[in-house]
VEXVOKOL-893117 format. One line per 8 residues: their letters; for each residue x, y, z of N, C-alpha, C. Coordinates in nm, 4 decimals, padded with zeros to 6 digits. Layout:
N
A) X:Y:Z:X:Y:Z:X:Y:Z  ... .
END
This chain:
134
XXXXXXXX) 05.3125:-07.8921:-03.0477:05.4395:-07.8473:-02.9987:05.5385:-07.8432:-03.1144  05.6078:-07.7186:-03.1281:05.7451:-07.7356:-03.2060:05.8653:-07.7269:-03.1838  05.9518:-07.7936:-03.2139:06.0947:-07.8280:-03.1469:06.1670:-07.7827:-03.3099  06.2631:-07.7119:-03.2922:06.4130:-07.6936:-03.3468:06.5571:-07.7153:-03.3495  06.5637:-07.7948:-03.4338:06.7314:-07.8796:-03.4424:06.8260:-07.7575:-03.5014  06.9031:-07.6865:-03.4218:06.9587:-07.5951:-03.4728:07.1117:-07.6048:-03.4650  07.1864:-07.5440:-03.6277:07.3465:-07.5965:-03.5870:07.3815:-07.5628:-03.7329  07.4749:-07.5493:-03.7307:07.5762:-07.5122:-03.8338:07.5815:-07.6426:-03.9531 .
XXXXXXXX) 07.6512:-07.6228:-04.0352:07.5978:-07.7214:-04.1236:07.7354:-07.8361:-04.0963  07.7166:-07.9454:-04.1291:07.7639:-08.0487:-04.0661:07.7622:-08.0689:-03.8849  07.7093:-07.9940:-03.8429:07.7066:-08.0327:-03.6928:07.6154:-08.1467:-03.6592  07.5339:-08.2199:-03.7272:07.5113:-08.2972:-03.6846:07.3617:-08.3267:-03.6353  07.2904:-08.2159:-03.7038:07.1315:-08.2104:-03.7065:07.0276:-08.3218:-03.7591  07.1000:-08.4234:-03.8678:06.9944:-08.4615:-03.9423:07.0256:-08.5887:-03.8304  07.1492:-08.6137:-03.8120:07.1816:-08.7503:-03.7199:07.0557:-08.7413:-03.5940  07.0501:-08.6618:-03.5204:06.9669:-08.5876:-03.4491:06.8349:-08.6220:-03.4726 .
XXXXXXXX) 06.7948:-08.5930:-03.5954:06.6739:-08.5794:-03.6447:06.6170:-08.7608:-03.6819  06.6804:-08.8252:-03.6950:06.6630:-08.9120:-03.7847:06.6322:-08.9819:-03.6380  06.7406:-08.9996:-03.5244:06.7321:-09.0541:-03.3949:06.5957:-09.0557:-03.3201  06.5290:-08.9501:-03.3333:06.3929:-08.8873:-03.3159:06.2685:-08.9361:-03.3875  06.3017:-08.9478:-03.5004:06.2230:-09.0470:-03.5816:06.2107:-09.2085:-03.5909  06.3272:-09.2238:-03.5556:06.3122:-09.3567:-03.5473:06.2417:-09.3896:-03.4030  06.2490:-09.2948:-03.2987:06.2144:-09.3100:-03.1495:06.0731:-09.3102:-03.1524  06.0081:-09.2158:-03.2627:05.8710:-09.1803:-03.2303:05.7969:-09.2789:-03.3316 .
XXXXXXXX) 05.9197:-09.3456:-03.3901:05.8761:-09.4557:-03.4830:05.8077:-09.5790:-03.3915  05.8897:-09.6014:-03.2956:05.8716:-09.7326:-03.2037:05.7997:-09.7027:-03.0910  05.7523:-09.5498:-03.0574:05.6556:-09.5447:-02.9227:05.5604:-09.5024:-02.9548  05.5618:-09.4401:-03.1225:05.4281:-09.3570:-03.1372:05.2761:-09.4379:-03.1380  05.2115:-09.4009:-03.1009:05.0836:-09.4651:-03.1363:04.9851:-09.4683:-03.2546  05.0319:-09.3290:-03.2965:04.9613:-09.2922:-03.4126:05.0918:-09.2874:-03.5832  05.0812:-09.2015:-03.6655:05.1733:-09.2046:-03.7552:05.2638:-09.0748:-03.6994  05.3482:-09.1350:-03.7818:05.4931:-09.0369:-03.8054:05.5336:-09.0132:-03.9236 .
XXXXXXXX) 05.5731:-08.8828:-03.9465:05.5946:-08.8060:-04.1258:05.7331:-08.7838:-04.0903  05.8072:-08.7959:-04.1777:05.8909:-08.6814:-04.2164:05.8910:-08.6285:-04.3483  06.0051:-08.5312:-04.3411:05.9293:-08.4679:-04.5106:06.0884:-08.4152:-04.5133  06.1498:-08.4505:-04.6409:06.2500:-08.3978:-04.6590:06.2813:-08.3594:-04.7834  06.3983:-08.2344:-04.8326:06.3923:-08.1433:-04.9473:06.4539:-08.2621:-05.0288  06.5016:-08.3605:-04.9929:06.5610:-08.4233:-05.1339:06.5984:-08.5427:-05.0608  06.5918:-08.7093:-05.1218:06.6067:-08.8013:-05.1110:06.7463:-08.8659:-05.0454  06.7577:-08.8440:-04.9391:06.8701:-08.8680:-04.8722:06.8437:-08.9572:-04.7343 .
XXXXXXXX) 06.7356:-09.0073:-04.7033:06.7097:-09.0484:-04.5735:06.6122:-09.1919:-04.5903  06.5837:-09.2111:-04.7335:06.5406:-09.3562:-04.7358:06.5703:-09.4908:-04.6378  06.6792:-09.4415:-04.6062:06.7776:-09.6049:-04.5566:06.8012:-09.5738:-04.4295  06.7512:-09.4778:-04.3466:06.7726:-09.3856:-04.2597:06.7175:-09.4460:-04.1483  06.5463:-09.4404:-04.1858:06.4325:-09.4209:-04.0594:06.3646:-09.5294:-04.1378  06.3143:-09.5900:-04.0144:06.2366:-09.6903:-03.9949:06.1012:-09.7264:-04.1353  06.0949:-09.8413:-04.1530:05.9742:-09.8280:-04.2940:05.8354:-09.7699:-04.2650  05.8273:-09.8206:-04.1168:05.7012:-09.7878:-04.0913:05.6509:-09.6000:-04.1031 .
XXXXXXXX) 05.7548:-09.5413:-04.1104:05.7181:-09.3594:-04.1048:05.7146:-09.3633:-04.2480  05.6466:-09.2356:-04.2574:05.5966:-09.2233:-04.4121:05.6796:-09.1043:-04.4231  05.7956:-09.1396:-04.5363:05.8646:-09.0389:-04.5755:05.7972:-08.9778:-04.7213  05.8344:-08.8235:-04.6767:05.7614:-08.7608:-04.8021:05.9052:-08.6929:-04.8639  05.9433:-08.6260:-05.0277:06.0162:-08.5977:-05.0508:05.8963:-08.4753:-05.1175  06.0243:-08.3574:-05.0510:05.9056:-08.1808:-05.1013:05.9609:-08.1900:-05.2120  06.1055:-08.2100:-05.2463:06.0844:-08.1842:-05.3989:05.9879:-08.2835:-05.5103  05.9202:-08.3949:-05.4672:05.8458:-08.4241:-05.5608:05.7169:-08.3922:-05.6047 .
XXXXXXXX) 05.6803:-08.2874:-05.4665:05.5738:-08.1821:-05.5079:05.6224:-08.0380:-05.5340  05.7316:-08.0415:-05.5676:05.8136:-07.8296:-05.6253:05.7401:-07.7601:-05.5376  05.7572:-07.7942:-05.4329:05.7640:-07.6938:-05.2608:05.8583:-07.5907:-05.2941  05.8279:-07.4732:-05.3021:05.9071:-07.3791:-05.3084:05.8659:-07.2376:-05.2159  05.9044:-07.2156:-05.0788:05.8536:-07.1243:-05.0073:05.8029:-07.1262:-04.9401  05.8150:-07.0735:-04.8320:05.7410:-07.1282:-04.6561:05.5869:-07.1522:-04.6962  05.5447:-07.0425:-04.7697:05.3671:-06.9950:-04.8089:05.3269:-07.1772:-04.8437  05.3989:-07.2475:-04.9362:05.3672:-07.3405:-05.0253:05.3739:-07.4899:-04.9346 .
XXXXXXXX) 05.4916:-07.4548:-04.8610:05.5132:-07.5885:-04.6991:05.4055:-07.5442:-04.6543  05.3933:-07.4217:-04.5815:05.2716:-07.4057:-04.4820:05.1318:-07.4962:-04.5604  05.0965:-07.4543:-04.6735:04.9842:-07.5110:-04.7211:05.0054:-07.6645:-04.7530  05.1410:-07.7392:-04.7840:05.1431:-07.8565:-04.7681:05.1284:-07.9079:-04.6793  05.2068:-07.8924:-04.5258:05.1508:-07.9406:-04.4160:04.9988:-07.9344:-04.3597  04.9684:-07.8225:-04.4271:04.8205:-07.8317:-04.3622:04.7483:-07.9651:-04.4195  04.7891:-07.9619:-04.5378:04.7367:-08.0658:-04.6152:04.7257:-08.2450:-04.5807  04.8607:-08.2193:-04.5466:04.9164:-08.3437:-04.4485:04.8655:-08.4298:-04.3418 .
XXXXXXXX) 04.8398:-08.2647:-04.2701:04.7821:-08.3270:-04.1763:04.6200:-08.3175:-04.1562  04.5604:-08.2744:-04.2657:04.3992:-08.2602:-04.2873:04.3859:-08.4642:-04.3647  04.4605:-08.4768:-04.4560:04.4592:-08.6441:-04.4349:04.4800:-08.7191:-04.3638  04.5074:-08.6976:-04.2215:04.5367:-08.7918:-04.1810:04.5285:-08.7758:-04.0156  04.4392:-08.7887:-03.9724:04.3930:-08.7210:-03.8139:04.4950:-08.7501:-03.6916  04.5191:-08.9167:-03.7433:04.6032:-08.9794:-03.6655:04.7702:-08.9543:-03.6505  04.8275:-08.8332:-03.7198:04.9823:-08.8075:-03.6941:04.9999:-08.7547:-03.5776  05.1203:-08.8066:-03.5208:05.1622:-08.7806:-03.3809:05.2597:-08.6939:-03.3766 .
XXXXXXXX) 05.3854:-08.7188:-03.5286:05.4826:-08.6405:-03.5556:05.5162:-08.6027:-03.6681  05.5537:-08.5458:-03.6777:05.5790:-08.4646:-03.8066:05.7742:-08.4049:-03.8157  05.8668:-08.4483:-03.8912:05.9799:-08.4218:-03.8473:05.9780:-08.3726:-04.0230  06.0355:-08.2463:-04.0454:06.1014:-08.1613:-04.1286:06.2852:-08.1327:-04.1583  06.3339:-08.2025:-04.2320:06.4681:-08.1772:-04.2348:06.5027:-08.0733:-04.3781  06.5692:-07.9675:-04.3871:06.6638:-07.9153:-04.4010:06.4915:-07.8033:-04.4990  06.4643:-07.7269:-04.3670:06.3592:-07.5911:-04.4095:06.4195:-07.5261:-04.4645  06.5649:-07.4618:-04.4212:06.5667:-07.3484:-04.4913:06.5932:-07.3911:-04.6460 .
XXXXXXXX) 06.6514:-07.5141:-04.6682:06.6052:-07.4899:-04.8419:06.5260:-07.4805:-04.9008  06.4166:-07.5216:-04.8466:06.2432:-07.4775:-04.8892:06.2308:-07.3266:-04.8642  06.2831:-07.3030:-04.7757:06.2043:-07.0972:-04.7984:06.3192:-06.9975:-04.8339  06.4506:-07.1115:-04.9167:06.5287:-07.0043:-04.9862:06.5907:-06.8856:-04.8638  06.6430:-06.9587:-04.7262:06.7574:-06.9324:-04.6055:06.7022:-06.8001:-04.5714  06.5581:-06.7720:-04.5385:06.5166:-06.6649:-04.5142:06.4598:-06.6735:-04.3533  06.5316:-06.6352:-04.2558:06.5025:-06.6928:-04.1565:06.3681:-06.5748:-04.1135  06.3588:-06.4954:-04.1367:06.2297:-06.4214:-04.0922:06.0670:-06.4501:-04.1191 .
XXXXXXXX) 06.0887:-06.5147:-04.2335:05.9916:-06.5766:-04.3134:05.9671:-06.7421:-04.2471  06.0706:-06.7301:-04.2107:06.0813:-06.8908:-04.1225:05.9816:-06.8894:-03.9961  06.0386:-06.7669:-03.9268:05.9556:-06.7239:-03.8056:05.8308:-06.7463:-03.8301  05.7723:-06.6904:-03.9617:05.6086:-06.6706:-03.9512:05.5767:-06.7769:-03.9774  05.6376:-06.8454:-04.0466:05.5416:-06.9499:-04.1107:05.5436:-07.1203:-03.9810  05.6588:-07.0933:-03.8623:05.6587:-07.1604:-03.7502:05.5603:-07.1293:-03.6798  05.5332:-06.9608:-03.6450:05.3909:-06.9568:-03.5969:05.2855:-07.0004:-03.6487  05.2762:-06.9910:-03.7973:05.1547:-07.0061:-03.8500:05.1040:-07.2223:-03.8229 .
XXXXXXXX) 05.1846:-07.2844:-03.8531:05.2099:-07.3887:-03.8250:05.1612:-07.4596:-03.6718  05.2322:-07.3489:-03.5733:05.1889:-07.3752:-03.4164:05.0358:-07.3435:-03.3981  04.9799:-07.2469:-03.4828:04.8516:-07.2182:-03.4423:04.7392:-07.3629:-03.4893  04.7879:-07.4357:-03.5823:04.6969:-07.5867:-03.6710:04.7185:-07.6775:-03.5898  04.8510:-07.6560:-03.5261:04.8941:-07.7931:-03.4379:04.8100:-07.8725:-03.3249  04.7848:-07.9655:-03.3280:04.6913:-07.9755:-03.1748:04.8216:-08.0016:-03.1040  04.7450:-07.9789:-02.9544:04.8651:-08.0112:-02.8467:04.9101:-08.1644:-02.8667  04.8672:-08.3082:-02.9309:04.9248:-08.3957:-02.9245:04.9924:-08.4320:-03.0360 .
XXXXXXXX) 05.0169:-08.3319:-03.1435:05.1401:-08.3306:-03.2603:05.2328:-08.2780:-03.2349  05.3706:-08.3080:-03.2763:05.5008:-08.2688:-03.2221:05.5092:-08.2518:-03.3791  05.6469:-08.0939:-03.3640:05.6811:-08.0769:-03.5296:05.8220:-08.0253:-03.5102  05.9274:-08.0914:-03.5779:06.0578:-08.0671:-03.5299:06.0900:-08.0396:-03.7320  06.1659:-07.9101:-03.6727:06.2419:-07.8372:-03.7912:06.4099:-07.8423:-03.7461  06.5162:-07.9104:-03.8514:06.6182:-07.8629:-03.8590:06.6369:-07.7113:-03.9517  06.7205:-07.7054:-03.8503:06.7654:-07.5358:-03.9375:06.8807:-07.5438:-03.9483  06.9396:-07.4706:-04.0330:07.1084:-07.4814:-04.0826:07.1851:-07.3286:-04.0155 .
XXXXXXXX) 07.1803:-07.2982:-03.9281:07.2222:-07.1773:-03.8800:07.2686:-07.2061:-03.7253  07.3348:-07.1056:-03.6844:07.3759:-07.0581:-03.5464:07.2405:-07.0412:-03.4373  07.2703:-07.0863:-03.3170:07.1049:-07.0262:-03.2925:07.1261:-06.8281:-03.2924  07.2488:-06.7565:-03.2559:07.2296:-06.6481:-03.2441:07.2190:-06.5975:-03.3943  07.1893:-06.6807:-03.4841:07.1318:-06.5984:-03.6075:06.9799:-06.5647:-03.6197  06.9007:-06.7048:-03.5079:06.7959:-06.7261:-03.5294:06.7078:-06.5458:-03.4395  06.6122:-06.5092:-03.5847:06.5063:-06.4033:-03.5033:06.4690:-06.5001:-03.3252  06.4709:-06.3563:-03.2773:06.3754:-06.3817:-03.1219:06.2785:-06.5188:-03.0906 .
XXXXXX) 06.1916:-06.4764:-03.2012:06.0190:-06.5339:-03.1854:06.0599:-06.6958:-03.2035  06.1737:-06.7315:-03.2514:06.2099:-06.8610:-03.2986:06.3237:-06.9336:-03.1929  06.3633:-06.8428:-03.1143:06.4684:-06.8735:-03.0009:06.3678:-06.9908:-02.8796  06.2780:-06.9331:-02.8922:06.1733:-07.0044:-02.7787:06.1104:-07.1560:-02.8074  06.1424:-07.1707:-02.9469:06.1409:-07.3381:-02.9578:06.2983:-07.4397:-02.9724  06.4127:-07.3781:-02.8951:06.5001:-07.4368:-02.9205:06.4947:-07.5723:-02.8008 .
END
């Protein structure tokens, strides 16, 4: 399943996001990821989630996330969640490119992984195909 934190910038997405993590921190059964573009959430979420930082692998472009997450989650059978904060700086605020690479993502997912993307936009900016995970 994928869920989208969508909102203008300062509205209040990562607060959001972080709330979620810490939740799926304390009920999950299995692990919890997040993965964020730059070191801001250390002190945030719980120790037990395994925070990843994309810039310390030069993630640059949905193509390069898509193949990291796959990666992610090919180590590790047992993730339950997967929480992504601030995508569009990884694919360079291209929301069409966003679209595909959310599908491409939904198709690896099993039904008992959850994958929540903040996005930095309006939802009426967001393409169609991406309206349906708000």
């Amino acid at each position: 399943m994928i869920k989208l934190i969508v909102g203008s910038k300062g509205s209040g997405k990562t607060k959001v996001l972080i709330d979620l993590v810490n939740k799926a921190a304390e009920t999950s059964s299995g692990s919890v990821v997040c993965i964020e573009k730059a070191m801001n959430l250390n002190f945030s979420i719980k120790p037990s989630v395994r925070l990843i930082h994309a810039d310390e692998y030069e993630i640059s472009g949905y193509e390069q996330f898509y193949g990291f997450i796959t990666g992610v989650l090919a180590g590790n059978y047992d993730i339950t969640d997967i929480f992504v904060d601030g995508i569009l700086r990884i694919g360079n605020r291209d929301l069409d490119a966003l679209a595909t690479m959310v599908a491409n993502v939904e198709k690896i997912v099993k039904d008992d992984v959850s994958v929540t993307f903040t996005v930095s936009t309006d939802a009426e900016n967001l393409p169609e195909s991406l309206k349906a995970y708000l």
